[in-house]
Backbone as numpy.savetxt, mean C-alpha at the origin, in Angstrom:
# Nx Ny Nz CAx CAy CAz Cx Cy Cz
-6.05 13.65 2.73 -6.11 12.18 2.85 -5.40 11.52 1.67
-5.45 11.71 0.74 -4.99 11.37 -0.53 -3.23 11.16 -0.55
-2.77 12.43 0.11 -1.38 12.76 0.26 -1.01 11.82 1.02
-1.70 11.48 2.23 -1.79 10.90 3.22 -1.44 8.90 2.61
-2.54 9.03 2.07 -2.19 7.58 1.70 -0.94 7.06 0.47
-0.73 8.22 -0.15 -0.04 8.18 -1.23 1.68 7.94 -0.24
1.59 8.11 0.49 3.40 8.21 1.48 2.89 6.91 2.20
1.99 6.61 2.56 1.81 5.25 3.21 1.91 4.21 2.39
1.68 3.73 0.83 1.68 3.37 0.49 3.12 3.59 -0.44
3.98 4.32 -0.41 5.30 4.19 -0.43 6.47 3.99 0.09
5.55 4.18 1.57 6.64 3.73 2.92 6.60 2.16 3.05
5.14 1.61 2.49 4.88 0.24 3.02 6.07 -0.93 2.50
6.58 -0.21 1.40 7.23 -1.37 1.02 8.76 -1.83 1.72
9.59 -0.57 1.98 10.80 -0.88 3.16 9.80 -1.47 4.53
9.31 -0.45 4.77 8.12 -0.70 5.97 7.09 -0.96 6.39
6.48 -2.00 7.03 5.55 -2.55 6.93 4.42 -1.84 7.27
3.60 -1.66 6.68 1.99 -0.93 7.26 1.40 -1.68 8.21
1.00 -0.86 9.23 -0.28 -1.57 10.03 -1.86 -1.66 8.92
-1.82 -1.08 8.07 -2.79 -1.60 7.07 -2.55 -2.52 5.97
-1.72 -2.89 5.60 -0.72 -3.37 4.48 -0.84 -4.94 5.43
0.08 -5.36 6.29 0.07 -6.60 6.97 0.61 -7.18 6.28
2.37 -7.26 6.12 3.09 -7.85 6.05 2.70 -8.10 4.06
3.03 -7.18 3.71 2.49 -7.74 1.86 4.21 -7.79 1.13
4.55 -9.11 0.80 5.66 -8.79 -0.29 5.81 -8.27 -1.12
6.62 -8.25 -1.39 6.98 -7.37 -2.67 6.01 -8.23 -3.97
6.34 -9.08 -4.45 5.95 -10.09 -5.56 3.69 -10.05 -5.10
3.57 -10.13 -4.24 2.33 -9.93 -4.31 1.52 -8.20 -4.30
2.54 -7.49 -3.98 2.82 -6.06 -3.74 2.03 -5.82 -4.96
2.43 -6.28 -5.87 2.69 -6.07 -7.38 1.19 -6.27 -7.64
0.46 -7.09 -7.31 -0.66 -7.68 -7.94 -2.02 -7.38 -7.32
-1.60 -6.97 -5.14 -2.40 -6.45 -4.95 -2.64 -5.36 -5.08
-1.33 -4.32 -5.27 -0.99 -3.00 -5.01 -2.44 -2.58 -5.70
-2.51 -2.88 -6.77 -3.61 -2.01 -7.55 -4.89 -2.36 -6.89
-5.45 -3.35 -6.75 -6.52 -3.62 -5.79 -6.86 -2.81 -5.07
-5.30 -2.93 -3.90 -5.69 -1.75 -2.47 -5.69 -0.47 -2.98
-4.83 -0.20 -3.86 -4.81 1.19 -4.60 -5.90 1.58 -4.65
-6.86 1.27 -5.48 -8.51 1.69 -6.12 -8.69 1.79 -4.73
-9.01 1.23 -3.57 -9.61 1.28 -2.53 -8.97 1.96 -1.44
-8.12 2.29 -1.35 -7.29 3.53 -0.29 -7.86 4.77 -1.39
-7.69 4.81 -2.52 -7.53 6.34 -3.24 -9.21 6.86 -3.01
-10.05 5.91 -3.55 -11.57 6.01 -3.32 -12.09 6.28 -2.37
């Protein structure tokens, strides 16, 4: 799972996640870590 989210969350940024929902880049930045803690957990 870990692996799993770690490529989803590197794909999201050319490509949009169906979990992600449309996140820019500039907010990317600020939520990334947010969702981070909470996808990795």
């Amino acid at each position: 799972s870990s692996a799993d989210n770690n490529n989803m969350e590197s794909e999201a940024e050319p490509m949009i996640s169906p979990g992600q929902q449309e996140v820019p880049t500039e907010q990317e930045e600020s939520n990334g870590d947010n969702q981070n803690s909470q996808t990795r957990v």
